[in-house]
Biopython code that builds the backbone (N, CA, C, O; Angstrom):
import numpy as np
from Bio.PDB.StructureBuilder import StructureBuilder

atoms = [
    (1, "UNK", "N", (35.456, 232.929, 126.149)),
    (1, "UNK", "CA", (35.876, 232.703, 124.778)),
    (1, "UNK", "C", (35.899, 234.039, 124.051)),
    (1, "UNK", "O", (35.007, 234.829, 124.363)),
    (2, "UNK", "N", (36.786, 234.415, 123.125)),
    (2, "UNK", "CA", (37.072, 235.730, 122.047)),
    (2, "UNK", "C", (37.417, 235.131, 121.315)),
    (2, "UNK", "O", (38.081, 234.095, 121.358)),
    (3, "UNK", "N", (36.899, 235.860, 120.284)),
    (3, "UNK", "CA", (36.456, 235.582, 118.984)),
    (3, "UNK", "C", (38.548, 235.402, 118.019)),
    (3, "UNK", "O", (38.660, 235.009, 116.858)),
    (4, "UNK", "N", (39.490, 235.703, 118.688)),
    (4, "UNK", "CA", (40.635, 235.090, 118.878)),
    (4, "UNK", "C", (41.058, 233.748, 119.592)),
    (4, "UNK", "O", (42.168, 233.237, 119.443)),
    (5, "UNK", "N", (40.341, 233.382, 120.156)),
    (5, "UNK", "CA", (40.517, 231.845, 120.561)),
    (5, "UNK", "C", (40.320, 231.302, 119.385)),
    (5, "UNK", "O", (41.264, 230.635, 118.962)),
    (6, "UNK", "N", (38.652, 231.443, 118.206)),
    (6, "UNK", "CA", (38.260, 230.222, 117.373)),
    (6, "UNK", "C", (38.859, 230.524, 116.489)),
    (6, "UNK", "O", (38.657, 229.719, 115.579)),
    (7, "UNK", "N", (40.015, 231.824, 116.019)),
    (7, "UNK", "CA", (40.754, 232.042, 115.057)),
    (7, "UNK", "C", (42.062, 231.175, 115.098)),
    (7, "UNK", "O", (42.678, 230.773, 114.111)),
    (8, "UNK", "N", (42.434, 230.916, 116.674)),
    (8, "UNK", "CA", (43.555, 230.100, 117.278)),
    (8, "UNK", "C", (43.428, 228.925, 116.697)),
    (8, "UNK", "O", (44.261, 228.285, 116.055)),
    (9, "UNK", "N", (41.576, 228.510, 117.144)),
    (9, "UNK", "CA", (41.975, 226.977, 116.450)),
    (9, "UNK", "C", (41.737, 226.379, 115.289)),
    (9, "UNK", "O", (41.553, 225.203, 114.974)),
    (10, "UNK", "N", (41.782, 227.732, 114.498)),
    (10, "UNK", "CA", (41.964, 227.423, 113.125)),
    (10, "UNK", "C", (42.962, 227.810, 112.098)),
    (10, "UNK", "O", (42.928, 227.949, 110.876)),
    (11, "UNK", "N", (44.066, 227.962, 113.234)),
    (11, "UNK", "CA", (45.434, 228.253, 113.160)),
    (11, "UNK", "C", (46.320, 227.843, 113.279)),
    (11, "UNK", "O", (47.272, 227.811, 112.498)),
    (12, "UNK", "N", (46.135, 227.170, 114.944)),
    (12, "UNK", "CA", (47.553, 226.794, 115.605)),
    (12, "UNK", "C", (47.125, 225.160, 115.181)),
    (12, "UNK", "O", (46.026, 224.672, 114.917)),
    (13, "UNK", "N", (48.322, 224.633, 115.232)),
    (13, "UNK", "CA", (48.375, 223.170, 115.532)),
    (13, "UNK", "C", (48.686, 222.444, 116.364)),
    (13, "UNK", "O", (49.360, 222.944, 117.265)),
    (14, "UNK", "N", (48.394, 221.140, 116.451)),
    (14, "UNK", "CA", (49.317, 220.463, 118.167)),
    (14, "UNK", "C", (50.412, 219.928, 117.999)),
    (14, "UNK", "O", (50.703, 218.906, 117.379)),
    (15, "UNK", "N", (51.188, 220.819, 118.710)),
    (15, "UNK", "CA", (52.729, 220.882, 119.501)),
    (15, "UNK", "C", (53.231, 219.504, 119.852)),
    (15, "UNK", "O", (54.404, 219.341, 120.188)),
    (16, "UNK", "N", (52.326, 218.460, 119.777)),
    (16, "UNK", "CA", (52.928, 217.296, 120.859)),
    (16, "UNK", "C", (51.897, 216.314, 120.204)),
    (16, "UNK", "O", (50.870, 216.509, 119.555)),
    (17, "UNK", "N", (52.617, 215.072, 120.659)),
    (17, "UNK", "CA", (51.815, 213.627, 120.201)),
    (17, "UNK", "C", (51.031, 213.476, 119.453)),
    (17, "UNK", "O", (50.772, 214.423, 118.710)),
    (18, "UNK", "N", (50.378, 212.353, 119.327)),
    (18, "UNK", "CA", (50.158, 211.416, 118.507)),
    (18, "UNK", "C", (49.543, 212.853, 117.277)),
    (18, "UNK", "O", (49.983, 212.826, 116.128)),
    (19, "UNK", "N", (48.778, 213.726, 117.598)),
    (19, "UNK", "CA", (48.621, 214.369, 116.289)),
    (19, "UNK", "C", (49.414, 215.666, 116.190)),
    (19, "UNK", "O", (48.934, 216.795, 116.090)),
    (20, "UNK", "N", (50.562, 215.366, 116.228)),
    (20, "UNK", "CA", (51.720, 216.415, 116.341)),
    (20, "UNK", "C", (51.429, 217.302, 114.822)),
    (20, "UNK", "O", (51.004, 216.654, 113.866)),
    (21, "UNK", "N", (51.584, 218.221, 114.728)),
    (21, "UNK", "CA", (51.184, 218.893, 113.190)),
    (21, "UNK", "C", (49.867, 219.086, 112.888)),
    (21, "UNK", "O", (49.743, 220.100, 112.200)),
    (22, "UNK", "N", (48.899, 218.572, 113.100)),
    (22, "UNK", "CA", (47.540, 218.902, 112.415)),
    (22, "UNK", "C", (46.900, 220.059, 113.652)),
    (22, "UNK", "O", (47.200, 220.384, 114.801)),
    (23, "UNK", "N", (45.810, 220.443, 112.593)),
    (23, "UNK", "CA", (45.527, 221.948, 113.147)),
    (23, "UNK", "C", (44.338, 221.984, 114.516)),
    (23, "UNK", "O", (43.223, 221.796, 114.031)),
    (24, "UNK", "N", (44.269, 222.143, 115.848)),
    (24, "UNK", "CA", (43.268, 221.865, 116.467)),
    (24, "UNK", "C", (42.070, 221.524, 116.466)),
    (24, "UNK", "O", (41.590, 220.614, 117.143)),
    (25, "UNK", "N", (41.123, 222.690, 115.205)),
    (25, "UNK", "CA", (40.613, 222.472, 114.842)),
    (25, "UNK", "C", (39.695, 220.834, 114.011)),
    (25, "UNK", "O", (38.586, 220.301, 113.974)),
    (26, "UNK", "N", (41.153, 220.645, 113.464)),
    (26, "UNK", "CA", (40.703, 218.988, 112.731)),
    (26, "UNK", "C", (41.451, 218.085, 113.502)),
    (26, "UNK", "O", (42.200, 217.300, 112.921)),
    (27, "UNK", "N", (41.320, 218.077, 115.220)),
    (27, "UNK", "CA", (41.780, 216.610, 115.886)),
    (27, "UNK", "C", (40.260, 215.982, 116.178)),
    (27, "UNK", "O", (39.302, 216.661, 116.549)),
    (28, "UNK", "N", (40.241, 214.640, 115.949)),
    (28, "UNK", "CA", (39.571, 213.738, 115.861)),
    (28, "UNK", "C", (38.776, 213.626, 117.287)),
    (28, "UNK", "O", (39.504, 213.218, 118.191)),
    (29, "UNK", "N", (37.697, 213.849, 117.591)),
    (29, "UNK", "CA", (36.481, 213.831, 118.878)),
    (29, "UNK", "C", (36.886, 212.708, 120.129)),
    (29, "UNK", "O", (36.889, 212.881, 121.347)),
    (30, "UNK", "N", (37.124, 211.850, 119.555)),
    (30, "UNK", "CA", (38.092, 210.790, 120.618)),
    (30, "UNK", "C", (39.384, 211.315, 121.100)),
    (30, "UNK", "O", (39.747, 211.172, 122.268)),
    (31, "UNK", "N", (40.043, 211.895, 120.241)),
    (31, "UNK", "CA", (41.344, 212.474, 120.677)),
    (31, "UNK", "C", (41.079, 213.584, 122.047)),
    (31, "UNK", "O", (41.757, 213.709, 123.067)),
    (32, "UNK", "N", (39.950, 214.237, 121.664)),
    (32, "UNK", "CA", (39.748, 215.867, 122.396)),
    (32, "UNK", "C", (38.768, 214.577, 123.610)),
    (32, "UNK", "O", (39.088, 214.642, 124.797)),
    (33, "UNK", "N", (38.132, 213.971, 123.377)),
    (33, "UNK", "CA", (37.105, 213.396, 124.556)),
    (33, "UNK", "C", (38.615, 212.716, 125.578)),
    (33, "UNK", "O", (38.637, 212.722, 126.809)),
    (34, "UNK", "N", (39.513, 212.294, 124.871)),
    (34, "UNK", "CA", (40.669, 211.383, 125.604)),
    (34, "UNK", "C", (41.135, 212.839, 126.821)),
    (34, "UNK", "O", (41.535, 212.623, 127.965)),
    (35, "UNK", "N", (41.050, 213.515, 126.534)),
    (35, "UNK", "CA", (42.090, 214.687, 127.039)),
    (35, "UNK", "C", (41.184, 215.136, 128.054)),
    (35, "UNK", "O", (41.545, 215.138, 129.231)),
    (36, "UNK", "N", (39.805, 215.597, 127.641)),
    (36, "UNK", "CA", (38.562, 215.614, 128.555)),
    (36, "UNK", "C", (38.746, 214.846, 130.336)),
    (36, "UNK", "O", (38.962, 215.289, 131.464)),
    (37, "UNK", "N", (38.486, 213.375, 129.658)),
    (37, "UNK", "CA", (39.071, 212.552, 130.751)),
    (37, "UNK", "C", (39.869, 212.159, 131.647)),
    (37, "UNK", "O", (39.530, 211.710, 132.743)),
    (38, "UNK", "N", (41.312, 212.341, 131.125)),
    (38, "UNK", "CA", (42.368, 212.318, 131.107)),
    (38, "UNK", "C", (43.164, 213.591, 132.013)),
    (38, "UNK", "O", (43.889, 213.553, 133.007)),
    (39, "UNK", "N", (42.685, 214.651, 131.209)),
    (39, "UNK", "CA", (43.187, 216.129, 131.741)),
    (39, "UNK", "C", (43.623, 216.949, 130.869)),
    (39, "UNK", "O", (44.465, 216.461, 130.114)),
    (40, "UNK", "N", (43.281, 218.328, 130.646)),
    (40, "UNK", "CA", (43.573, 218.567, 129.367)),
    (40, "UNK", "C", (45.401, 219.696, 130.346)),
    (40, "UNK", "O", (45.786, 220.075, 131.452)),
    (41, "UNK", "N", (45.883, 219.694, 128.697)),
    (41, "UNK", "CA", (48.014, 220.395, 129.541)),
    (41, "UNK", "C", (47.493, 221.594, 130.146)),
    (41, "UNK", "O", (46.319, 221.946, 130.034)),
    (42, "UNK", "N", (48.225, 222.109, 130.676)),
    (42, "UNK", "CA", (48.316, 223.753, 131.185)),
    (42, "UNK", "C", (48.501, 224.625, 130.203)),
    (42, "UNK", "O", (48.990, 224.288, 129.125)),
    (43, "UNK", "N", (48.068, 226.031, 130.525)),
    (43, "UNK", "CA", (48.690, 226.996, 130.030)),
    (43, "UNK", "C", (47.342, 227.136, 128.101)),
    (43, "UNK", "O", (46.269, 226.540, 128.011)),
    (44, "UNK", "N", (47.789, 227.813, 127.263)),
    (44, "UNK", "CA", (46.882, 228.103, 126.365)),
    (44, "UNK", "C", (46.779, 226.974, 125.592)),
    (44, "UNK", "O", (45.672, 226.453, 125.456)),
    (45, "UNK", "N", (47.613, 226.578, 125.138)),
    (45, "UNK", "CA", (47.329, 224.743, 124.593)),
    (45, "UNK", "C", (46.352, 223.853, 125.557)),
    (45, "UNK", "O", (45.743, 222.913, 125.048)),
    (46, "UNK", "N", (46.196, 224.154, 126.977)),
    (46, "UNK", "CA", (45.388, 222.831, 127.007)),
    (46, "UNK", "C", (43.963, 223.570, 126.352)),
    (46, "UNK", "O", (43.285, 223.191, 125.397)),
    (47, "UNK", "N", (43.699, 225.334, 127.663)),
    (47, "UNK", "CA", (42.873, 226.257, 127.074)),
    (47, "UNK", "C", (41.985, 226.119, 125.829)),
    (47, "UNK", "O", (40.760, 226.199, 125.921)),
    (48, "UNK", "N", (42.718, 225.878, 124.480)),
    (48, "UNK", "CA", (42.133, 225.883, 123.524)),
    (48, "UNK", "C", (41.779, 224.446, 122.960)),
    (48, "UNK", "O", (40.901, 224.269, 122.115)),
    (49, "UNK", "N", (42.561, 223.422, 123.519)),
    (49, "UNK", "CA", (41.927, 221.864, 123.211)),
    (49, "UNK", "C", (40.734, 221.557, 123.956)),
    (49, "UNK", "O", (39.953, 220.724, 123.495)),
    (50, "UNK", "N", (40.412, 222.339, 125.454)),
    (50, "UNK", "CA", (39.197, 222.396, 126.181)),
    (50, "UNK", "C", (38.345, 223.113, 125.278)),
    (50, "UNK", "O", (37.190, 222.693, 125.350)),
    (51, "UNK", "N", (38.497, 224.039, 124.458)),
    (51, "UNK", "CA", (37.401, 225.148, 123.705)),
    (51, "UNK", "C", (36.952, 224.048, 122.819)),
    (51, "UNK", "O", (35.755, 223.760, 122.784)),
    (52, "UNK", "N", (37.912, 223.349, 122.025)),
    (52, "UNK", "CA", (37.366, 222.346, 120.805)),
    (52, "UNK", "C", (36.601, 221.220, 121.200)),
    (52, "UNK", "O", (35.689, 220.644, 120.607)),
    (53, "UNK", "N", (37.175, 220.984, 122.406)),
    (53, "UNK", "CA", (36.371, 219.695, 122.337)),
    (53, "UNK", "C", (35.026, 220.263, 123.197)),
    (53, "UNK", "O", (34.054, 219.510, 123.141)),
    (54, "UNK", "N", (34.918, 221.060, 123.703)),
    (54, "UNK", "CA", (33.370, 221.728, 123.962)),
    (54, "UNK", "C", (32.374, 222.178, 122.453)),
    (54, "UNK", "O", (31.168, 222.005, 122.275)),
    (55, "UNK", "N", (33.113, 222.622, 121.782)),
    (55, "UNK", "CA", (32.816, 222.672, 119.943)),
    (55, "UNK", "C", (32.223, 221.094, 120.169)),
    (55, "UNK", "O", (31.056, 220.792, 120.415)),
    (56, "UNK", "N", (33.051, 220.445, 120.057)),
    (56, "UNK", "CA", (32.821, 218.875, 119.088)),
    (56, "UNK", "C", (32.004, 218.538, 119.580)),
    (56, "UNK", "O", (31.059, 218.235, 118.851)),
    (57, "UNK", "N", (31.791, 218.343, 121.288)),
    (57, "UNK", "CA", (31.077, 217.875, 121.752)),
    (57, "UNK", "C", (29.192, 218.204, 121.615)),
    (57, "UNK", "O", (28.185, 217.497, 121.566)),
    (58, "UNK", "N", (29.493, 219.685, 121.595)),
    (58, "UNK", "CA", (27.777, 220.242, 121.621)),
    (58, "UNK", "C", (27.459, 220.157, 120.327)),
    (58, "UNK", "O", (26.277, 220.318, 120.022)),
    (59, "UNK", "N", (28.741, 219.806, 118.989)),
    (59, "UNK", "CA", (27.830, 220.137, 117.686)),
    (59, "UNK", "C", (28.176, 221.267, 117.001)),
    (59, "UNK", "O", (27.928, 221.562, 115.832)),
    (60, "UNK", "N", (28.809, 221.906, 117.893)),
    (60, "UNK", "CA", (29.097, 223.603, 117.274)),
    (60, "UNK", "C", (30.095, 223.781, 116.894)),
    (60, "UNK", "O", (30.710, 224.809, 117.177)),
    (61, "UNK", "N", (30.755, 222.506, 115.861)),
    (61, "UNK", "CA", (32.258, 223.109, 114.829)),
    (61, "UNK", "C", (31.506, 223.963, 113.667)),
    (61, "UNK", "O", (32.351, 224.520, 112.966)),
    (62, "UNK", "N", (30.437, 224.182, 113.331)),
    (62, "UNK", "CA", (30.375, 224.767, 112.345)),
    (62, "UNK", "C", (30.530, 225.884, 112.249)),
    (62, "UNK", "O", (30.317, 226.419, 111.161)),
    (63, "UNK", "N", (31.040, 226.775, 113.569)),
    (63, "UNK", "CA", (30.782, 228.104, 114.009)),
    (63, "UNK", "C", (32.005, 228.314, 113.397)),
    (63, "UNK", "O", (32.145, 229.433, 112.902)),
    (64, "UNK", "N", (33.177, 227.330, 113.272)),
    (64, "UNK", "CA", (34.459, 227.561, 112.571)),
    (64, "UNK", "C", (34.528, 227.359, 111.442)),
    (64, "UNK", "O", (35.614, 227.692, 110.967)),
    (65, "UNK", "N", (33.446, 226.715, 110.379)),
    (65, "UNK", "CA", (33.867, 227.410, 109.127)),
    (65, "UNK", "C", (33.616, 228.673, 108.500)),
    (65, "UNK", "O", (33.978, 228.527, 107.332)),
    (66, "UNK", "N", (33.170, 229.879, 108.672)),
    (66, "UNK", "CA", (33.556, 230.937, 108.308)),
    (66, "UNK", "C", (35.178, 231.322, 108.708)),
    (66, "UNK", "O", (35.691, 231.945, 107.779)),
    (67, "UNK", "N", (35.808, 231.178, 109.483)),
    (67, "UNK", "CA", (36.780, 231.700, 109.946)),
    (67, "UNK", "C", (37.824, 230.450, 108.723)),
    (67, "UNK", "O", (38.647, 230.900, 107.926)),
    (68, "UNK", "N", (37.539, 229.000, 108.851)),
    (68, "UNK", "CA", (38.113, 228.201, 107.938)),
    (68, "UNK", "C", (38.020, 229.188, 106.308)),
    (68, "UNK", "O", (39.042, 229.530, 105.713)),
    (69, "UNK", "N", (37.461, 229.316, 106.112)),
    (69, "UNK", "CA", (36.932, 230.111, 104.437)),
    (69, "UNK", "C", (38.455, 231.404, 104.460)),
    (69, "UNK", "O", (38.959, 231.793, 103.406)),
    (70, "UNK", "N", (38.697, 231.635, 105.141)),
    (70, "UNK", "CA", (39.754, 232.558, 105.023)),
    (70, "UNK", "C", (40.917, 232.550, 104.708)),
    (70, "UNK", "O", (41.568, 233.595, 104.722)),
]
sb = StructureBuilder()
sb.init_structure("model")
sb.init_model(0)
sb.init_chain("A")
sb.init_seg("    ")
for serial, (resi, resn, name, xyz) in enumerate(atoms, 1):
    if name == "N":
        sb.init_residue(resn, " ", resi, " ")
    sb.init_atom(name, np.array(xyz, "f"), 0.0, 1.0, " ", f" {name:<3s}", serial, name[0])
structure = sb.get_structure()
């Protein structure tokens, strides 16, 4: 992880389905646990939906609001 990944996911948004537009950061713990299970895509999009939902999961979104404050 670099400290440009947690800037990513409080940047980029998802490209595709059901939460097409909203920002990685704020997809819903079921959404990121679904993908977990499931399989997360290739390439830096899945990359950074694996980073969040390791966030969501341990507890540690808060590490992204300083970077949110910006």
């Amino acid at each position: 992880m670099q400290a440009e990944d947690l800037i990513a996911l409080t940047t980029r948004a998802m490209p595709f389905g059901k939460h097409k537009g909203t920002l990685i950061c704020e997809l819903p713990g079921n959404y990121l646990n679904w993908f977990a299970r499931e399989g997360f895509p290739p390439g830096e999009i899945g990359r950074l939906l694996q980073l969040m939902q390791e966030l969501d999961h341990n507890g540690l979104t808060y590490l992204l609001d300083p970077i949110r404050k910006r």
